[in-house]
C-alpha positions as CSV (number, residue, x, y, z in Angstrom):
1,X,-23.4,-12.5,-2.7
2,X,-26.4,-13.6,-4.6
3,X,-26.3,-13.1,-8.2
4,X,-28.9,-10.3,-8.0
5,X,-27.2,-8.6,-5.8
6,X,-24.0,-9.1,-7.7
7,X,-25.8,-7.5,-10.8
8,X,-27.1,-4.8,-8.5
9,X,-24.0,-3.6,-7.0
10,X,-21.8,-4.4,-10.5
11,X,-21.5,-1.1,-11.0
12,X,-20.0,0.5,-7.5
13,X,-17.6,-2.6,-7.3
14,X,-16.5,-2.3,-10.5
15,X,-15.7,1.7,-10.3
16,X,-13.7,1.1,-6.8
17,X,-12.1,-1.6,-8.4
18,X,-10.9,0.3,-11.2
19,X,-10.4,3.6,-8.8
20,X,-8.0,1.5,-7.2
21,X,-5.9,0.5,-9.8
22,X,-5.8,4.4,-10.7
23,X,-5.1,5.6,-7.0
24,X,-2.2,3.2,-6.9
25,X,-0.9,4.1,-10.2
26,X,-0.3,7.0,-8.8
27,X,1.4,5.9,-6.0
28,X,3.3,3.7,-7.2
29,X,5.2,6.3,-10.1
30,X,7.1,8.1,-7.3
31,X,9.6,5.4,-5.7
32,X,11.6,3.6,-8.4
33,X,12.2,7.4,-9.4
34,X,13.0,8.4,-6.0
35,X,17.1,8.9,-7.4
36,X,15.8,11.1,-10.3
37,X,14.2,13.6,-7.5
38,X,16.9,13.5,-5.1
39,X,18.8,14.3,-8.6
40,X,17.1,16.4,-10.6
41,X,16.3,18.5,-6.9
42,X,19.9,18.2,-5.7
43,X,18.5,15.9,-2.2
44,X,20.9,14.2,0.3
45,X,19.9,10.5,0.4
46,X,18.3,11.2,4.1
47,X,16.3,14.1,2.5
48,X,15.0,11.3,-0.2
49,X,14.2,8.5,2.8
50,X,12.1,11.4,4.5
51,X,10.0,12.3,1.0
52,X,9.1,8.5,0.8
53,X,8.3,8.3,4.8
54,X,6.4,11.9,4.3
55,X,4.1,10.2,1.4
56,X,3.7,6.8,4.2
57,X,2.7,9.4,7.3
58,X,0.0,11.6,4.6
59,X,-1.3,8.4,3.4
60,X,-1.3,6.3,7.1
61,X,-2.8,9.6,9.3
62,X,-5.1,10.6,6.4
63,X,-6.7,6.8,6.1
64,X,-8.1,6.4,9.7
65,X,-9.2,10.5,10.1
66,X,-11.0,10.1,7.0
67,X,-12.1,6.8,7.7
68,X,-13.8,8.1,11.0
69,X,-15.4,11.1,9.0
70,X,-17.0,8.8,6.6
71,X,-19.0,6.4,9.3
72,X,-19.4,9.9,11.1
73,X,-21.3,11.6,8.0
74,X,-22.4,8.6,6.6
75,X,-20.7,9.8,3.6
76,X,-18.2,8.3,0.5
77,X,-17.5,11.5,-0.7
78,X,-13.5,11.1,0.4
79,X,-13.2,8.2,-2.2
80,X,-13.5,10.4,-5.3
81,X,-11.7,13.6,-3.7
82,X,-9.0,11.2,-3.3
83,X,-8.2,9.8,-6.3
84,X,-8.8,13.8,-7.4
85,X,-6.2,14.8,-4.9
86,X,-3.6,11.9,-5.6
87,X,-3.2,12.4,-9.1
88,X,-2.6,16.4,-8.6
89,X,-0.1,15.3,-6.0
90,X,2.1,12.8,-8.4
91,X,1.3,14.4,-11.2
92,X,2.6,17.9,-10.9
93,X,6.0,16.4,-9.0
94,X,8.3,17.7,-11.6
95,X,6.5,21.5,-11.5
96,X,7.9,22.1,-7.8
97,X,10.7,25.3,-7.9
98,X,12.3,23.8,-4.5
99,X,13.0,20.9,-2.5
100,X,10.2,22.5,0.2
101,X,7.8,22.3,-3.1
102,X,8.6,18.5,-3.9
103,X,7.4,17.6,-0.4
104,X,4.5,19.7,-0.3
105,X,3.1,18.5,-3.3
106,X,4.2,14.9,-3.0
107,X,2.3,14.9,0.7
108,X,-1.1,16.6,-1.0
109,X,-0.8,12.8,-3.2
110,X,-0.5,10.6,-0.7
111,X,-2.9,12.0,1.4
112,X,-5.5,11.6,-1.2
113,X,-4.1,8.3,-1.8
114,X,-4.5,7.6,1.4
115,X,-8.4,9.1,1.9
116,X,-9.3,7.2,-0.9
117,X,-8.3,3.7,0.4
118,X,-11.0,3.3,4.0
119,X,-13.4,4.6,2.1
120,X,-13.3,2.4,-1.2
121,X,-12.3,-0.9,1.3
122,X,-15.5,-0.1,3.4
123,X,-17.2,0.5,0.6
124,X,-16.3,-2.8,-1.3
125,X,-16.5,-4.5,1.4
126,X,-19.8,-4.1,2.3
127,X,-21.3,-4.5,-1.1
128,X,-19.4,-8.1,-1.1
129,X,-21.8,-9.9,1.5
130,X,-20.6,-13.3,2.9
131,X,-18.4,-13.0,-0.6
132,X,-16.0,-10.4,1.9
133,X,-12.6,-12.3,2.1
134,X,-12.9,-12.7,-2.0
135,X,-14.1,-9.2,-3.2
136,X,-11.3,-8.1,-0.8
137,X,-8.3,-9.7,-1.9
138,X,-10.1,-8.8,-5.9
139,X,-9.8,-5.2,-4.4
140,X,-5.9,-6.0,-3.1
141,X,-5.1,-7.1,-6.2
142,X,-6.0,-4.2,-8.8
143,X,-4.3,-2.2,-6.5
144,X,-1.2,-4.0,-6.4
145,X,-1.6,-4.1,-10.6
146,X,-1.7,-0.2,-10.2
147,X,1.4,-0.3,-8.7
148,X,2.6,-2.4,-11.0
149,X,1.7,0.1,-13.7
150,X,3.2,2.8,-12.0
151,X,6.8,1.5,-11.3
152,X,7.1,0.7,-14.9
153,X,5.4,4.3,-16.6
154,X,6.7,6.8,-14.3
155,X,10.8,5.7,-15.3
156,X,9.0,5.3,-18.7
157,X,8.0,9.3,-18.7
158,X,10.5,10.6,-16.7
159,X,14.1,8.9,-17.5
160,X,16.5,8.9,-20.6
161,X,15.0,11.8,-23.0
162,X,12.2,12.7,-20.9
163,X,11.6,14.2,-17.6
164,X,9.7,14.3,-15.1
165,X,7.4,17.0,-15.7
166,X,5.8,14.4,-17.9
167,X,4.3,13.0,-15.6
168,X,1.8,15.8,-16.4
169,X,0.4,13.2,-19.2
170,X,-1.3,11.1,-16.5
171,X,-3.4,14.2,-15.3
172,X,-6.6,14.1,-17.2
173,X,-6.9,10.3,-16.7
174,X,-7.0,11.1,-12.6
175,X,-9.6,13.0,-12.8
176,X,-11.9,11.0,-15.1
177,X,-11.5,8.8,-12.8
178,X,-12.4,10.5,-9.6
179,X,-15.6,11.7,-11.3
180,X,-16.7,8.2,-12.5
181,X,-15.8,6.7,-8.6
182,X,-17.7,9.8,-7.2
183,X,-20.8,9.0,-9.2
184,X,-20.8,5.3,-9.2
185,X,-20.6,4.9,-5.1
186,X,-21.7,8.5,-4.0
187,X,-25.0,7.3,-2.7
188,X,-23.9,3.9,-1.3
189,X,-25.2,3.8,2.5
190,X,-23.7,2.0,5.1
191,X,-25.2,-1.5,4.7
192,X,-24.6,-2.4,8.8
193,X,-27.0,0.7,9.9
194,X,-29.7,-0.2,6.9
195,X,-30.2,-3.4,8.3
196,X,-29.4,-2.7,11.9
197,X,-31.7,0.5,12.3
198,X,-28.7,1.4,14.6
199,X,-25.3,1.9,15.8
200,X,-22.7,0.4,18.5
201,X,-20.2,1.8,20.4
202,X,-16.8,0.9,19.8
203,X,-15.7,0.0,23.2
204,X,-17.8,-3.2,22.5
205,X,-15.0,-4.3,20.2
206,X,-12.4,-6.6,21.1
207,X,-9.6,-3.9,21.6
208,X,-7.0,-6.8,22.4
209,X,-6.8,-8.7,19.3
210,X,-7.3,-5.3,17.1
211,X,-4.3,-4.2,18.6
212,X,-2.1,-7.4,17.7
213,X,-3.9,-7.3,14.3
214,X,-2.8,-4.0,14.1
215,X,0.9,-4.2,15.2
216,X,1.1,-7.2,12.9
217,X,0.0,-4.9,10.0
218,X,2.6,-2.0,10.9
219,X,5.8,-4.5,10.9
220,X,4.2,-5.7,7.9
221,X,3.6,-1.8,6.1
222,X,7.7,-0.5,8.1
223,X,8.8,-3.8,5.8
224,X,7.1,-2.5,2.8
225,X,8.3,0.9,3.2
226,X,12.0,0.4,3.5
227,X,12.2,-2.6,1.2
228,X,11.2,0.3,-1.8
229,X,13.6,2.2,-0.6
230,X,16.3,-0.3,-0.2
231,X,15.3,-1.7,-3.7
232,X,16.5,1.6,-5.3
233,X,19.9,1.9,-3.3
234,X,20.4,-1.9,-4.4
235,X,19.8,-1.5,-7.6
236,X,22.1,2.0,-7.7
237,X,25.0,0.0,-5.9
238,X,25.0,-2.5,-8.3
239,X,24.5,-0.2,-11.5
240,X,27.6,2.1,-9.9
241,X,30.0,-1.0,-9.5
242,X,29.6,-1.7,-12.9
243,X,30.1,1.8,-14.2
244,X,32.7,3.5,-11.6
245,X,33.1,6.8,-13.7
246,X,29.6,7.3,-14.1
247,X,28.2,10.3,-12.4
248,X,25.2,9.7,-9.3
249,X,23.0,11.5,-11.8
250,X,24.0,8.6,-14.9
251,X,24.0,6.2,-12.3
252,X,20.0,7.4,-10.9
253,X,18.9,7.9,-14.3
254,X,20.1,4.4,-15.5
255,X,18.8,2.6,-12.7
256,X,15.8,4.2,-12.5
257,X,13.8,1.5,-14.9
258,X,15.5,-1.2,-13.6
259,X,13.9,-0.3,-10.3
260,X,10.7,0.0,-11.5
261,X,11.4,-3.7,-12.9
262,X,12.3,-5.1,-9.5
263,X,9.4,-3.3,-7.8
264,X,6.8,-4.4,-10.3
265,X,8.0,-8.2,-9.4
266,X,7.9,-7.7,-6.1
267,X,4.4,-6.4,-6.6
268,X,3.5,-9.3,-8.8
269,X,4.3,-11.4,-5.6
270,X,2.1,-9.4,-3.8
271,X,-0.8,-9.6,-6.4
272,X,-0.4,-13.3,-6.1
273,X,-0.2,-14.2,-2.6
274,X,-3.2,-12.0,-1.9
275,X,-5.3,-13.5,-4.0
276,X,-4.3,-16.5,-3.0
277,X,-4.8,-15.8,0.3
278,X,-8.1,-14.9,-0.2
279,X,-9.4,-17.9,-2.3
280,X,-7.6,-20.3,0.2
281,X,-7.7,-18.7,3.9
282,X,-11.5,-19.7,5.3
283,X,-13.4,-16.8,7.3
284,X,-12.6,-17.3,11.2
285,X,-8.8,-18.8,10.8
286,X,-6.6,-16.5,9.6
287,X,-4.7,-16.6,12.9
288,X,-2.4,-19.4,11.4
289,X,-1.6,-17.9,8.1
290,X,-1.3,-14.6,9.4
291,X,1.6,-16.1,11.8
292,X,3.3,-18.1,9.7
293,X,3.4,-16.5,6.0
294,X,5.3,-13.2,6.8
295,X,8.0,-15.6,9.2
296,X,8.2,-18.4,6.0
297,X,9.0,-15.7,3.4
298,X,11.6,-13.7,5.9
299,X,14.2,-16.0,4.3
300,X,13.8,-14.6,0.9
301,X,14.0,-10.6,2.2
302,X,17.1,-11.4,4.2
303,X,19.0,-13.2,0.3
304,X,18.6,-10.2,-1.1
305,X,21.3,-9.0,1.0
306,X,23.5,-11.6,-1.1
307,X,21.9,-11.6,-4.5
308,X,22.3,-9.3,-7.1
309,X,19.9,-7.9,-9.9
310,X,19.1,-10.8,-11.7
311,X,16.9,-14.1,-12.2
312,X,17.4,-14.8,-8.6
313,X,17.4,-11.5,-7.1
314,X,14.2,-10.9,-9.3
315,X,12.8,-14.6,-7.2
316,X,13.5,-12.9,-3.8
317,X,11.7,-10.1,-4.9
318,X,9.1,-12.2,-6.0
319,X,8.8,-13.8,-2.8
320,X,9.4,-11.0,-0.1
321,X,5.9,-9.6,-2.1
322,X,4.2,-12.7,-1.4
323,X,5.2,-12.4,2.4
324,X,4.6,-9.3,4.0
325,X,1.4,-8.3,1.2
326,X,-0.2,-11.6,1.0
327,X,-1.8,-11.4,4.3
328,X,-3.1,-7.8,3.8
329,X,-6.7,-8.4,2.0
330,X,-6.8,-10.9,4.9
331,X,-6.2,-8.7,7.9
332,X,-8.4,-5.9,6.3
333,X,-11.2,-8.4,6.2
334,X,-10.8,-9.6,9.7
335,X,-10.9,-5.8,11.1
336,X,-14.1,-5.6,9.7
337,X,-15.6,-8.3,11.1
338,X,-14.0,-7.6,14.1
339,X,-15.5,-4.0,13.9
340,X,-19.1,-4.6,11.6
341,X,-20.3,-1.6,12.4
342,X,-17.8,1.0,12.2
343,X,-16.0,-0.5,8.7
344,X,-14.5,2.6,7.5
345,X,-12.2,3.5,11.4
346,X,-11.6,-0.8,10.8
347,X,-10.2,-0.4,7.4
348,X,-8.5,3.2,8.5
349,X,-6.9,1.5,11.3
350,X,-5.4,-2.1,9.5
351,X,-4.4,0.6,7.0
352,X,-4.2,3.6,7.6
353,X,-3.0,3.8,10.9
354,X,-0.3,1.1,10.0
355,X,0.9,2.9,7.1
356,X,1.7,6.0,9.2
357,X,4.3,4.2,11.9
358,X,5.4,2.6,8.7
359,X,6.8,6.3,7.5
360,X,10.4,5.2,10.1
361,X,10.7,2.4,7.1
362,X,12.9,4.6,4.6
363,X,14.8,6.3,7.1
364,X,15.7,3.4,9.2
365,X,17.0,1.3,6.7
366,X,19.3,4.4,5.2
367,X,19.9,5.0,8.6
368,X,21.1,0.8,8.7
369,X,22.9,2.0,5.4
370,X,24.6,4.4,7.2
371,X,25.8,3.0,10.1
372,X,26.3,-0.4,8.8
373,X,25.8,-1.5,5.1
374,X,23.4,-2.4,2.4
375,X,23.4,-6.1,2.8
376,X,23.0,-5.8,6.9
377,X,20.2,-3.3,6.1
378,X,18.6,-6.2,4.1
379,X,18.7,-8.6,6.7
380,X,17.4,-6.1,10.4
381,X,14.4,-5.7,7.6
382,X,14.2,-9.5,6.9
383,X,13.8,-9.6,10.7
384,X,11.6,-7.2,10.9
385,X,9.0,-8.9,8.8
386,X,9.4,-11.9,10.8
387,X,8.2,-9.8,13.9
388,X,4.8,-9.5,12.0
389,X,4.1,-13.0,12.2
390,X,5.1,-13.2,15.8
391,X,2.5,-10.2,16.7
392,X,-0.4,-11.8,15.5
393,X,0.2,-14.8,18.0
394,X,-2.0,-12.8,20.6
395,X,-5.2,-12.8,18.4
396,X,-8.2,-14.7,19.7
397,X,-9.5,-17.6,17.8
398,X,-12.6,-17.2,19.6
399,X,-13.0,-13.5,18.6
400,X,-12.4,-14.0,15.1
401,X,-15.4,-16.9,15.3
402,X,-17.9,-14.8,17.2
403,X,-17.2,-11.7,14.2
404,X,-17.7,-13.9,11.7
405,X,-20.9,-15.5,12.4
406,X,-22.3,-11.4,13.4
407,X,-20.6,-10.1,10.5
């Protein structure tokens, strides 16, 4: 990226940037108070595993449809609807009458969370130039510190004396938001057809190593998924031991912040090893790193079985961020090099499409609850973040080479 193209584009980058952070706000409110809802709606614990793996499906099936409708219309309209869309969804949680309601209006937010995301990594992405891998993981980053914000507001607004009908408060913000995003990137074009003066069909692409990229990604995404989940029964167990004659809906609405604690560290992890993944990991090998990193930090998920709240269940949180996030800024990167000229589907796919077979991650580990226990439910997800490594031994080194020096 020259510096007068940095100047140039300053603006766009800086509104998807910020869009980011807000999107993921927003998405980020919902599970450390994932006990409040099941309490405050009267849910069964497999009814509250199926709202988080509801919001996972929206956001996964949305990313890759809307992803194909943007390089189709040549449009980045979906970014700003989006963000409009995810802060209705998150913010009017508390309003529902019904359990029926509460999923309805938690899938309308994740699905603009999850329109919002191709579009803005496309978008970003191509504004970056050769600067791609670093703009990308700056991109990873403000989203993971929107998650950060939202684990610790949403228990802010909603527990002890207030509810969670104030999350209303975050309302107008969303849709500033959406209106600067909208008018900041609105007109960007896709860079690959300016320069180009045409298109490519996608059966050119190296189907074989998108594939293991893309298998890698959903092990990674099924990990993310239940370890949220798992994170609030863990914290509830422990809270409950301590406090035997407190009531599930004491025991929800003390734990609730406390969650939100341990999810914001876990997201700090995952702030940190993306960026540092993206600083560090040079254009054309990533096969190593995106091997190895989710396998070396397996050994933190898998402690949390054996560790409780604390200073080092707080450093396994830490960690398991660092291993199945670090490698995402990475793998969205290498799927659009791998795909130059159809960014948006690349992004939708290493995303999107990940994050919707990700959805089983809530429900399988309260279905390892069930049948087993917490702390085996701790380590079958340890193992499954291992698996993510292991699928990315089938990508081509030669591929990766040949995208980069095209894209």
């Amino acid at each position: 990226m020259k510096r007068s193209s940095f100047w140039l584009y300053a603006i766009p980058i800086g509104a998807i940037l910020l869009g980011h952070y807000f999107v993921d706000t927003y998405s980020g409110i919902a599970p450390p108070l994932l006990g409040v809802i099941e309490q405050e709606y009267g849910m069964l614990p497999q009814y509250a595993a199926m709202l988080l793996g509801l919001g996972s499906i929206c956001s996964g099936l949305a990313q890759p449809t809307f992803a194909w409708l943007s390089d189709r219309l040549d449009t980045r309209a979906f970014g700003g609807i989006g963000i409009l869309l995810g802060t209705l969804g998150i913010t009017l949680l508390g309003f529902s009458p019904n359990i029926p309601g509460v999923f309805v209006i938690y899938a309308i937010g994740m699905l603009g969370v999850g329109m919002f995301h191709p579009i803005a990594a496309s978008t970003i992405g191509s504004l970056a130039g050769d600067k791609r891998g670093m703009v990308l993981s700056w991109f990873f980053v403000f989203g993971m510190g929107g998650f950060f914000t939202g684990s610790l507001i949403g228990p802010a607004l909603a527990t002890g004396s207030g509810s969670l009908r104030n999350l209303s408060y975050l309302l107008i913000p969303g849709l500033i938001m959406a209106v600067i995003l909208q008018l900041s990137i609105g007109k960007v074009q896709h860079k690959k057809r300016i320069s180009s003066g045409h298109t490519h069909s996608i059966a050119e692409y190296d189907w074989w190593t998108i594939t293991c990229l893309y298998l890698s990604a959903v092990f990674r995404f099924t990990v993310n998924m239940a370890i949220v989940y798992l994170l609030v029964r863990w914290m509830e167990h422990h809270v409950a031991s301590l406090n035997p004659s407190w009531s599930a809906e004491d025991v929800a609405d003390y734990s609730a912040p406390f969650v939100g604690r341990a999810n914001a560290t876990m997201i700090v992890g995952q702030g940190a090893g993306g960026l540092a993944a993206g600083a560090l990991i040079v254009a054309g090998r990533e096969k190593i790193p995106l091997i190895w990193a989710p396998i070396v930090f397996s050994p933190a998920l898998i402690a949390l079985a054996f560790l409780e709240p604390g200073f080092w269940g707080y450093t396994a949180c830490f960690l398991t961020g660092v291993g199945f996030a670090s490698m995402t800024p990475v793998a969205i990167s290498v799927g659009q090099r791998l795909m130059p000229y159809h960014t948006s589907l690349a992004s939708g796919i290493v995303l999107g499409g990940a994050w919707a077979i990700a959805s089983t991650g809530p429900r399988f580990a309260e279905f390892l609850i069930q049948q087993f226990d917490l702390r085996t439910a701790f380590i079958m997800i340890g193992v499954v973040l291992a698996l993510s490594g292991l699928s990315a031994v089938g990508l081509k080194h030669k591929s990766l080479s040949i995208r980069k020096a095209k894209g």
